[in-house]
Steps between C-alpha positions, in 0.01 A plus 500: 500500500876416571489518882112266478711258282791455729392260701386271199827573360672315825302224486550404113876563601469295856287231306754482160144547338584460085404818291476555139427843310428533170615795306791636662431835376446386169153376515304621128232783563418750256586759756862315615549562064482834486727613784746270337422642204457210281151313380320239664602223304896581536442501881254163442777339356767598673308349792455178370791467322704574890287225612579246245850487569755218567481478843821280552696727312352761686590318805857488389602819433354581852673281618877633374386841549453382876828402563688780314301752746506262823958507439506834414495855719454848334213542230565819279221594261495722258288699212556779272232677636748576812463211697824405716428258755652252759420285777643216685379142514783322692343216640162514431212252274375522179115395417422338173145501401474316203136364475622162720410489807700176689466297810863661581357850378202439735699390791708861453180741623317783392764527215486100340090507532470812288438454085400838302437417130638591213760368749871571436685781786839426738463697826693587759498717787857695564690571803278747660667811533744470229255674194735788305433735238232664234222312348343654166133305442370635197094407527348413802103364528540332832286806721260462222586851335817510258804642686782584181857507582509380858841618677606257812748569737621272742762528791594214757220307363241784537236646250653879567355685216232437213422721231328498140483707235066476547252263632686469857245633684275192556806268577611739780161490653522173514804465627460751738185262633769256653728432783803435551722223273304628171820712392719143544702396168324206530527281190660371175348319201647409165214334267588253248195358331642494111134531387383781618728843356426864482338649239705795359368795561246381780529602851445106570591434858475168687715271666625215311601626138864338430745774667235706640625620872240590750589646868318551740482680899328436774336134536709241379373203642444310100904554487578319762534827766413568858304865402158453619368869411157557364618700216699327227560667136692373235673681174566355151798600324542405148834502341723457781847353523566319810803306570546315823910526621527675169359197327247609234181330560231756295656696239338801410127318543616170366544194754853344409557171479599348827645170639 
């Protein structure tokens, strides 16, 4: 399916062709419920309630997020359940989708014409090559079997060792389906929609609770990167810390406030 889609996958990028998705891995289905672990009508509202939001605000703290990641150069993020992480970003752009999608936003590419809703991520690709350290990712759906307590290990930028404590198996088949560029530290994403927050207790996992970070390897083209692979897989990690130059942007799950 990946390799039929590439060549439509040029031409929306050639042609600056505008996309919106709806859901961004929080669209309400009975069966989306249950692996979170919450009812219908929790998830139904979180939903709706992530896509009433104040866009402008929304907008704004993008906005200063953006420039506190595009002046700074060494993420470090870090959980209690041993995550110790750092990469560099010296140099490189941050994407804000916030739900707006503007004739300067358009005029940017494949990253201005692209609006996922409940909106509310900043992305970023890193230097390539530059990816240290352990990540620890708890609950894991993306392969479409639960993977618990995911260990990542990255050197020079490189995927160089994954791990869980069970459900691993169908994520390293399909990993293993790919070529080269899939085991690329690929991505960054802080969310920071304030209407949409984790149940406690849940395994909730989506992309733009406040303070959520998502990362991501291998394609990275939505982040503003040049990795093109077929294969790209992202991880949500609730309860992070990640400071930017030593700068605390999430503490311990919860997006500070930023100007």
């Amino acid at each position: 399916m990946g390799q039929a889609s590439a060549p439509a996958t040029d031409l929306f990028i050639s042609r600056k062709i505008r996309q919106v998705g709806i859901g961004n891995g929080l669209y309400p289905t009975e069966a989306r419920a249950k692996q979170f672990g919450i009812t219908y009508g929790e998830l139904s509202d979180m939903f709706w309630n992530g896509m009433n939001v104040d866009y402008l605000a929304l907008e704004a703290t993008g906005n200063s997020l953006k420039k506190l990641f595009e002046a700074g150069s060494v993420v470090h993020i870090t959980n209690p359940n041993g995550t110790d992480f750092k990469v560099n970003i010296s140099g490189r752009k941050a994407i804000v989708l916030d739900g707006i999608m503007t004739d300067e936003d358009i005029r940017e590419g494949i990253t201005g014409v692209q609006v996922y809703l409940p909106a509310g991520e900043v992305a970023m690709s890193p230097v390539p090559g530059t990816a240290e350290g352990k990540i620890v990712v708890n609950s894991d759906f993306g392969s479409g079997v639960e993977a618990k307590d995911i260990t990542l290990v990255f050197q020079k930028g490189k995927l160089v060792s994954m791990t869980a404590k069970s459900g691993i198996e169908r994520l390293e088949e399909l990993y293993g389906a790919f070529a080269e560029g899939k085991e690329d530290f690929s991505s960054i994403d802080i969310g920071i929609n304030p209407n949409v927050s984790i149940i406690p207790g849940s395994k909730l996992a989506c992309w733009m609770p406040a303070g959520m970070i998502t990362i991501g390897i291998g394609n990275n083209l939505f982040a503003g990167g040049d990795n093109k692979s077929l294969f790209g897989y992202s991880f949500h990690i609730p309860g992070c810390t990640m400071t930017v130059d030593g700068k605390i942007l999430v503490d311990g799950g919860t997006l500070v406030s930023v100007k």
